[in-house]
N, C-alpha and C positions, 0 to 999 in steps of 0.2 A: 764510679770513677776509680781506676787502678791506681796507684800510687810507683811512682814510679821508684826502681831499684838502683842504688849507686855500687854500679862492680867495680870500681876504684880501690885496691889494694890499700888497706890502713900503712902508716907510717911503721917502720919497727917499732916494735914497743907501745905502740899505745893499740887502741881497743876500736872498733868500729863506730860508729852512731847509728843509732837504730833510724830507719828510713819507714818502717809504719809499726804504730800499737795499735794496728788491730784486738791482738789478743791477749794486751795490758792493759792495767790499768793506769792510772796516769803517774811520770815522772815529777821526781821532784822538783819545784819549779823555785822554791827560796832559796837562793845560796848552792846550791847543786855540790857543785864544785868548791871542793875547802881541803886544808891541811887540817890533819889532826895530826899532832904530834909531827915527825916529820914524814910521814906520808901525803899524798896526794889523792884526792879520790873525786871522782865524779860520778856522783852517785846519780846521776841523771842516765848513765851508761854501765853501770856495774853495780855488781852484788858485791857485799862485805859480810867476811864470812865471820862471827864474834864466838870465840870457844869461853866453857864454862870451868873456872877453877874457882872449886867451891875449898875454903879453908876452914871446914866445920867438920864433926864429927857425927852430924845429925840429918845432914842435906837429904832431900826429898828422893832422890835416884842414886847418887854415890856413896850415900852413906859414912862417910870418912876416908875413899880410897885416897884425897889427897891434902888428908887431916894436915899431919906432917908437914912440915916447911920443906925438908926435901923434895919430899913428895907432889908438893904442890907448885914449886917448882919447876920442878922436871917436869909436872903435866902440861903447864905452862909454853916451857920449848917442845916440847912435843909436839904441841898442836901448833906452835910456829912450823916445824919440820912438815906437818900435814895440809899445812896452807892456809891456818887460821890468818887474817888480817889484823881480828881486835884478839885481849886474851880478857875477861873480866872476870875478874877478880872479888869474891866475896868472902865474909866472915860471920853473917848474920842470916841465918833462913827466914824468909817470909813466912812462912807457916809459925802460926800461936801455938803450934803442939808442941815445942819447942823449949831448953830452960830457956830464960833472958839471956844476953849478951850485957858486959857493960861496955861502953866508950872506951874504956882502957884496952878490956880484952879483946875488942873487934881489932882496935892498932894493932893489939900486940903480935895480932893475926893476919893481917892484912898488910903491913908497912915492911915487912921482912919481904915478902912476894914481891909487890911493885918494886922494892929494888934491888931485887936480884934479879930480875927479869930484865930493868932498864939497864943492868948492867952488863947485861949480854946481849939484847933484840933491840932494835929500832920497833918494832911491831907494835901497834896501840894499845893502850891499857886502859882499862876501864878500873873503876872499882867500885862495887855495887853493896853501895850505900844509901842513908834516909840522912845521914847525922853529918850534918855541914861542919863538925870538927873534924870527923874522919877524912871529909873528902880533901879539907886543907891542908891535914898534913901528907895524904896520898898524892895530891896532885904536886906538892913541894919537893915528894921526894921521886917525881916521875910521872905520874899514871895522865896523861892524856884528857880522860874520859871521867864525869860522874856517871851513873846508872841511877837513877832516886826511884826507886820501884814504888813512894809515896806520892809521886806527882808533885814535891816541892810543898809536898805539907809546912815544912819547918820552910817560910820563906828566906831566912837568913840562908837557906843554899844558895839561891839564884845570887845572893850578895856576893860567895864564894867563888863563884861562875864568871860570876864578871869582873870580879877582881884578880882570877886568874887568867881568863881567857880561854877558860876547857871546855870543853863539848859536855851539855850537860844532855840524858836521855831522859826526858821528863814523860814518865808513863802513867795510864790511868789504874788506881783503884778506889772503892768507897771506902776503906776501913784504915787506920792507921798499921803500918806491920805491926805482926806480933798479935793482933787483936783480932778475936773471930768476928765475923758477921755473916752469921749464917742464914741460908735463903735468902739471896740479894735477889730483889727485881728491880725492872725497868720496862717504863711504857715501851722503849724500841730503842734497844742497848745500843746501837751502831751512833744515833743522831745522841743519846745522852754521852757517850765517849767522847765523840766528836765534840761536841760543847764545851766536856771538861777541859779537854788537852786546848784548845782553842784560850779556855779561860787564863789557864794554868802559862801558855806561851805569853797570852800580854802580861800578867803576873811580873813574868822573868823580864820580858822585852822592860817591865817600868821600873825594874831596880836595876836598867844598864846590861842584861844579857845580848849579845848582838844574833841578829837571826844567824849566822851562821855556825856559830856556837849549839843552835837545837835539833835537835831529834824525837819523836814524837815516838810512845808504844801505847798499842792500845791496852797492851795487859791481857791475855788471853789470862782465861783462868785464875786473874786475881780478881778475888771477889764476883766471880761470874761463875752459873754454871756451865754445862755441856752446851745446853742448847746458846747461850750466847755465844760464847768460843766459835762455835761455828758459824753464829751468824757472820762473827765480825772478819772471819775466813770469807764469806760469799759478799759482804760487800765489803772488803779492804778498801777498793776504790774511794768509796765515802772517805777513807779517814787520810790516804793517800791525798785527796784534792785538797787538804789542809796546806798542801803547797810544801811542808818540811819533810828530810829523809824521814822514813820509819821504820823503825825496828819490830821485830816480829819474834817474841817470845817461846817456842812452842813444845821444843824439845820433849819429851819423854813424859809429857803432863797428862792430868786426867782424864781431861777430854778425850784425847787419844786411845788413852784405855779404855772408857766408858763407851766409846764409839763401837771399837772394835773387842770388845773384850777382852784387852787383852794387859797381863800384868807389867809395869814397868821397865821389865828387862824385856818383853820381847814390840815395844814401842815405836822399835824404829824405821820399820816402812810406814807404819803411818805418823808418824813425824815428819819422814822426806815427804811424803806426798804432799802434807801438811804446807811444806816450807815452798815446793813448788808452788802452788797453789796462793800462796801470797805473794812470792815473786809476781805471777802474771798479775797477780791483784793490786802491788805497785811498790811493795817492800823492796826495801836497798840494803837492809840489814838483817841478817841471820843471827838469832842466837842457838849455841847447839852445844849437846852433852860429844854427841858423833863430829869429830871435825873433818876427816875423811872421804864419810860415806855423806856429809855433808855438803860438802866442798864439790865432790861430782854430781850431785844432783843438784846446786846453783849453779855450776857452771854451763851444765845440760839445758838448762831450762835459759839460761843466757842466750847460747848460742840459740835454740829453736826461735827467742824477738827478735836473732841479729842482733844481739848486743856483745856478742864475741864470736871470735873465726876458730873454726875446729881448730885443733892442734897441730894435726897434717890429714890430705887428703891421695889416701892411694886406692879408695873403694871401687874399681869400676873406672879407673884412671888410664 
């Protein structure tokens, strides 16, 4: 059966509805549609592009280029400038290789950013945290978004969440940050993620988080090897059908290297690939070190579902 095509020209300004996912995997079906911060997104119809402003001097890929408050900053509207939607904001590496952080110095590193940003961008902010004191006084003084790369370990976040009303990104790993756990397995890592994030959503739902308030990551790479990362690429759908947006990790990570051999700086065609590739699998959110070279390869991969109209058409016109 064909599915029939609506040539009905979109309204200015807004964005098509895709008419077949053939070659998607499934849209978000909880909450689709929400303001974060003061944007509007329908993440049923559109990719959101999340850029990485890491406030460390130790980060896994940047290594310190945006230590500096300045600096971090500025990378910050830059990647506004480049089409970023979220900007998230960290101060703590997940990696144990790392010295510790305390509570003071993550603030001291993180709370300057989120308000010098909201003092300039309407654009969403994230701040990617475990520690439900940081995220309160981040969201108090702006930031939109938690990131808990712990999956809500500390459940007094989800408390934070619903008392603020911020979008919290509740992700999977087995290990607390900061703490190795090396050679994780799993009977069939896509259905045990699934289960976590599932668990970890009623968790929030019964201290008052509202569904649309979640986002789901599977965590590519935390606490998983090569071979899981990619599984959880080939069935995204699975974790997709959990019905909430999800966010898709993948940027400049191991897996990537290890796949292709190749060392961190030259990562990012298989990154984009990466990122396409979970788009059709049913992600709504990008996180990415590239905000640019990003941003054209969701947009590309948009348009080919139908979920956006070229920019202009003179090919052969």
């Amino acid at each position: 059966m064909t599915t029939p095509v609506d040539t009905t020209p979109p309204a200015v300004g807004t964005r098509p509805v895709a008419t077949s996912r053939a070659l998607t995997g499934p849209a978000p079906t909880i909450a689709p549609r929400r303001r974060i911060g003061v944007r509007t997104f329908d993440l049923a119809t559109q990719v959101a592009v999340m850029a990485i402003v890491n406030r460390t001097p130790d980060s896994f890929y940047d290594r310190g280029r945006t230590f500096a408050l300045d600096a971090a900053v500025a990378g910050a509207l830059r990647a506004v400038e480049q089409g970023a939607d979220w900007v998230d904001i960290g101060g703590v590496p997940f990696s144990p290789d790392t010295p510790p952080v305390s509570v003071a110095e993550e603030l001291d590193r993180v709370l300057p950013v989120v308000q010098a940003v909201r003092a300039t961008s309407d654009v969403v902010i994230s701040v990617d945290t475990y520690r439900p004191e940081v995220a309160a006084r981040c969201v108090a003084a702006g930031a939109d978004v938690v990131n808990d790369t712990s999956g809500l370990r500390e459940p007094a976040m989800a408390d934070v969440v619903a008392a603020t009303g911020a979008t919290i990104v509740i992700a999977h790993s087995l290990a607390a940050p900061h703490t190795h756990h090396p050679r994780p397995t799993y009977g069939d890592v896509v259905t045990e993620v699934a289960d976590f994030l599932r668990q970890r959503v009623e968790l929030a739902r019964a201290r008052g988080v509202r569904d649309e308030q979640i986002v789901i990551d599977p965590g590519h790479d935390l606490n998983k090897n090569t071979d899981h990362s990619l599984e959880l690429i080939r069935r995204l759908p699975e974790i997709a059908a959990l019905g909430y947006p999800t966010l898709v990790a993948l940027s400049r990570k191991d897996f990537v290297g290890e796949t292709l051999g190749r060392p961190r700086s030259d990562r990012l065609p298989g990154s984009l690939a990466a990122a396409a590739l979970c788009v059709l699998g049913g992600a709504r959110i990008v996180r990415t070190h590239d905000v640019a070279a990003t941003v054209d390869a969701v947009r590309m991969t948009e348009a080919v579902l139908g979920l956006r109209r070229p920019v202009e058409h003179r090919h052969n016109r």
